[in-house]
C-alpha positions as MATLAB code, in Angstrom:
seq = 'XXXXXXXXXXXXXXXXXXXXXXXXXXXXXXXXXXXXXXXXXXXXXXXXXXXXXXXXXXXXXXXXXX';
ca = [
       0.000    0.000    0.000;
       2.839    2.477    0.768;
       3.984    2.287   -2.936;
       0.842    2.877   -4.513;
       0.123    5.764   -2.264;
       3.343    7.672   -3.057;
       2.418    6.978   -6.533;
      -0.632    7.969   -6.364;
       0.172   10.735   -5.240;
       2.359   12.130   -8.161;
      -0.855   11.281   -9.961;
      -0.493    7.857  -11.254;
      -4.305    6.969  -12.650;
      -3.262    3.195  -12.384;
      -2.133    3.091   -8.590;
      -4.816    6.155   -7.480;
      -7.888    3.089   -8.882;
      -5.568    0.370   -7.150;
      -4.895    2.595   -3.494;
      -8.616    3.051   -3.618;
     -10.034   -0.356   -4.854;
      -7.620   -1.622   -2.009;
      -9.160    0.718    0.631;
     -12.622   -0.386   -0.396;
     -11.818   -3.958    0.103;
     -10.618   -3.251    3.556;
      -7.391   -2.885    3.519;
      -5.411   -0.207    5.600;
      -4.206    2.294    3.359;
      -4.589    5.376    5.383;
      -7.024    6.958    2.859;
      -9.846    9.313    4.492;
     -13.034    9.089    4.372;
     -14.619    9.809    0.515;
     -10.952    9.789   -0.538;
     -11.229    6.725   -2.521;
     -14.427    7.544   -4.560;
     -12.709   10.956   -5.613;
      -9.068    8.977   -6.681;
     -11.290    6.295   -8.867;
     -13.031    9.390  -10.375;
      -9.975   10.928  -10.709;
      -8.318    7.635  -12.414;
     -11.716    7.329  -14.648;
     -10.856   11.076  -16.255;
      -7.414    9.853  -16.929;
      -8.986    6.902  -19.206;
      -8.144    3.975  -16.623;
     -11.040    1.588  -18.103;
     -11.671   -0.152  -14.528;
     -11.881    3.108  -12.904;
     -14.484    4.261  -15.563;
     -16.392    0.867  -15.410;
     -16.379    0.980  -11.320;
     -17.514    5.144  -10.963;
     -20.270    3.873  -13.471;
     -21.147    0.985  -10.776;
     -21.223    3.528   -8.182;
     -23.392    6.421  -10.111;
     -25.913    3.471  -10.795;
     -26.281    2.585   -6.767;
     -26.264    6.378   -6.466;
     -23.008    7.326   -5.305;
     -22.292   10.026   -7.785;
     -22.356   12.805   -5.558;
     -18.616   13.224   -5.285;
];
């Protein structure tokens, strides 16, 4: 978890949908809370296709509001 944070943090779409995927599945990764919705959305605008296909998932149970 450590390296994909750092990476995420310099903005790497790949690692910002894998930090927060990881964080969903319960695994410590010292994200706060609403932090991982807004790194998939941010990894969905930078054309990661899982990110895109998982923010669609979450608009459809009605979790757009980020």
């Amino acid at each position: 978890m450590f390296w994909y944070k750092q990476a995420s943090d310099q903005g790497h779409a790949l690692a910002q949908y894998n930090l927060a995927v990881s964080h969903l599945r319960g695994f410590n990764t010292g994200l706060q809370p609403g932090e991982a919705k807004k790194l998939i959305k941010l990894a969905a605008e930078a054309g990661v296709p899982e990110a895109k296909k998982t923010l669609e998932t979450i608009c459809v149970q009605g979790g757009c509001d980020i």
